[in-house]
C-alpha positions in Angstrom: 157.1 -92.8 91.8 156.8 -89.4 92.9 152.9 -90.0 93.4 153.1 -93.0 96.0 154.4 -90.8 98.9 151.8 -88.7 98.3 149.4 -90.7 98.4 150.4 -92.5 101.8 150.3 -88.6 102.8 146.8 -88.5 101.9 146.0 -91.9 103.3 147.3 -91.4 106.4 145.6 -88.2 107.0 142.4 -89.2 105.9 142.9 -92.3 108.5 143.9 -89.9 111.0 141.3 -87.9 110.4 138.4 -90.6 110.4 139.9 -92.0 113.6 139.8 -88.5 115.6 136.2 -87.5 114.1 135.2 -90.6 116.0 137.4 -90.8 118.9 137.5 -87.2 119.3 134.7 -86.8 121.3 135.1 -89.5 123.3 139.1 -88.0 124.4 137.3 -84.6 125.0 134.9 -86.2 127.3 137.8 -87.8 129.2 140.0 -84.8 129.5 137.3 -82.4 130.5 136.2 -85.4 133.3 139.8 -85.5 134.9 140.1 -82.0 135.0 136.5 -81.8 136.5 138.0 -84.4 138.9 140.8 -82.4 139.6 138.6 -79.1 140.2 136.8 -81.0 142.7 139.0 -83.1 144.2 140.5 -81.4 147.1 137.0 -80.5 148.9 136.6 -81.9 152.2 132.8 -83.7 152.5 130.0 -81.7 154.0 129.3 -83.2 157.7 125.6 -84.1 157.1 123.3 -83.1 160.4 123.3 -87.2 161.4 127.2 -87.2 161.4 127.0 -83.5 163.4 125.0 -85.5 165.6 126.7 -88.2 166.0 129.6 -86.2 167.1 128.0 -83.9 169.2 127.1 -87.2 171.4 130.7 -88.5 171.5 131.2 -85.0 173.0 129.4 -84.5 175.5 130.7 -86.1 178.4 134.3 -84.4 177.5 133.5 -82.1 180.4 133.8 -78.1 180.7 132.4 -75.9 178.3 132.3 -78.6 176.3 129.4 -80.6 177.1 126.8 -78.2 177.4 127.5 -76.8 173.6 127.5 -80.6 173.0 124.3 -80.7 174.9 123.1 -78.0 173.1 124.1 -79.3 169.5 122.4 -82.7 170.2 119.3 -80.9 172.1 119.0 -78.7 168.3 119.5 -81.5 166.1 117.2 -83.6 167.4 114.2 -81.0 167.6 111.6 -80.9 165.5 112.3 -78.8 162.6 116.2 -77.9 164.3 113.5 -75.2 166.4 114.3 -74.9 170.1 111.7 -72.8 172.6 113.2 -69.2 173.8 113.0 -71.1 177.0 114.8 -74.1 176.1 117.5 -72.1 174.7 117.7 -69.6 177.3 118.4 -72.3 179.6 121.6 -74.0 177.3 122.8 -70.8 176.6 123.2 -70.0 180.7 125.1 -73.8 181.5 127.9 -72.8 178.7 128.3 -69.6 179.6 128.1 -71.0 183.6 131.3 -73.5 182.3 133.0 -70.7 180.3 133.5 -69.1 183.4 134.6 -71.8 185.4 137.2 -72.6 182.3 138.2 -69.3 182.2 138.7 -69.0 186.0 141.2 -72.5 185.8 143.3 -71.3 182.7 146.5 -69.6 183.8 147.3 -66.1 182.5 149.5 -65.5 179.8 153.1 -64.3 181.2 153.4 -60.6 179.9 157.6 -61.3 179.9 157.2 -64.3 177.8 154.1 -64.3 174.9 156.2 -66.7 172.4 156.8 -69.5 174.8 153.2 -70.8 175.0 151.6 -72.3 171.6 148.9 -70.0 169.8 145.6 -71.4 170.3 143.3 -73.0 167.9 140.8 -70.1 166.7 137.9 -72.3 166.3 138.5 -73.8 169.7 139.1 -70.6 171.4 136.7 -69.8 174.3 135.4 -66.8 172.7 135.2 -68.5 169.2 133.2 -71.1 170.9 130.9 -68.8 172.7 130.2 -66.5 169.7 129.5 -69.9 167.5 126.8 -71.5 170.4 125.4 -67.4 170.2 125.0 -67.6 166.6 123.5 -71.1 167.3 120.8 -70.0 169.7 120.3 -67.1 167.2 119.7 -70.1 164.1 117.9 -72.6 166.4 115.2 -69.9 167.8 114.6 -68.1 165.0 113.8 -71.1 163.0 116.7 -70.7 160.5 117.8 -74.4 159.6 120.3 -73.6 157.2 121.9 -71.1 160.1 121.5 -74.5 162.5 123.1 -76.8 159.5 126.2 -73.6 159.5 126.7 -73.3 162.9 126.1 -77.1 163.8 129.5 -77.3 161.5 131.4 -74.7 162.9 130.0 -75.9 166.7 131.5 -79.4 166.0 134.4 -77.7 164.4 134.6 -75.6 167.4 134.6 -78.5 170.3 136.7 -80.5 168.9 139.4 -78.3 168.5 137.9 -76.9 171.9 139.3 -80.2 173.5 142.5 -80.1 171.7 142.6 -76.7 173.2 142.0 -77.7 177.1 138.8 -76.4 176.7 137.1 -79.2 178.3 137.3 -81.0 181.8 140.5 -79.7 184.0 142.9 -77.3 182.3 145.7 -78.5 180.2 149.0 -77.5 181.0 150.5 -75.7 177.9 152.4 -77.9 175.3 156.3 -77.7 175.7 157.9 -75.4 173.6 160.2 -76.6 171.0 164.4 -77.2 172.1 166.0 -74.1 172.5 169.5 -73.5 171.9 171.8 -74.0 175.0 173.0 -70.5 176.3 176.6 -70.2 175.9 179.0 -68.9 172.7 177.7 -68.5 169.3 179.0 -71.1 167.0 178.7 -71.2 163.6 178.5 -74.5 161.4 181.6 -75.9 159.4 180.8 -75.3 156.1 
């Protein structure tokens, strides 16, 4: 009787076998798909030049330096070939700076006693960041270089909206609140 288990052995190995010859492939296919799923999964769509468009046109009447790099987006994307004339962006390039300098004239200086008390502002959205990304734009857009407009158009849209977040458009924001302090008074430390 020694000669039945053996054979079940056999049997069930063979049936193993024929099963994962066939449905091998097909578990191979599914595992390398999840994990191709999982290697993709956490980038963030690509903003396609009509979204960047769209965008730019909800933008521009948010005032400050805001609209006229909105203007200037929209006036970009919507020329032939993303290709603006020296002229044309000459003249976009003078109303933002013309509104950085009014924005920069309204936002209050930093207290030199206090630096923590005021929140850090968004990079992106930071009057400089902003001015350097509508530079490289002009750079993109007069040039010719449509993948440079596609970049910066990104970055630009990037840019405002965190720009407005940031007070960089219409009046000046007053800063956001800083979180509770402590009350001044005694030290005490929690019952434990």
């Amino acid at each position: 009787m020694r000669a039945l288990p053996v054979r079940r052995i056999a049997t069930t190995t063979l049936c193993a076998t024929l099963l994962l010859g066939t449905a091998g492939p097909a578990l191979a296919s599914a595992d390398s798909a999840s994990r191709e799923e999982t290697r993709t999964a956490p980038r963030a769509p690509v903003m396609t030049p009509k979204a960047m468009l769209a965008e730019a046109k909800r933008l521009q009447d948010a005032g400050g330096v805001i609209t006229p790099a909105a203007d200037l987006l929209v006036a970009v994307l919507e020329a032939e070939g993303y290709r603006l004339s020296a002229a044309e962006a000459a003249k976009h390039a003078q109303a933002v700076r013309t509104e950085a300098r009014k924005v920069s004239a309204r936002q209050p200086a930093a207290p030199a006693a206090a630096p923590a008390a005021r929140a850090p502002e968004p990079p992106a959205g930071s009057l400089p960041a902003l001015q350097k990304t509508v530079d490289n734009m002009l750079k993109a857009t007069t040039t010719g270089d449509a993948t440079g407009v596609v970049r910066e158009g990104r970055s630009l849209v990037t840019g405002l909206l965190q720009g407005v977040l940031g007070g960089l458009g219409g009046a000046a924001q007053p800063a956001p609140a800083p979180a509770a302090a402590p009350a001044a008074g005694p030290q005490q430390t929690p019952a434990t």
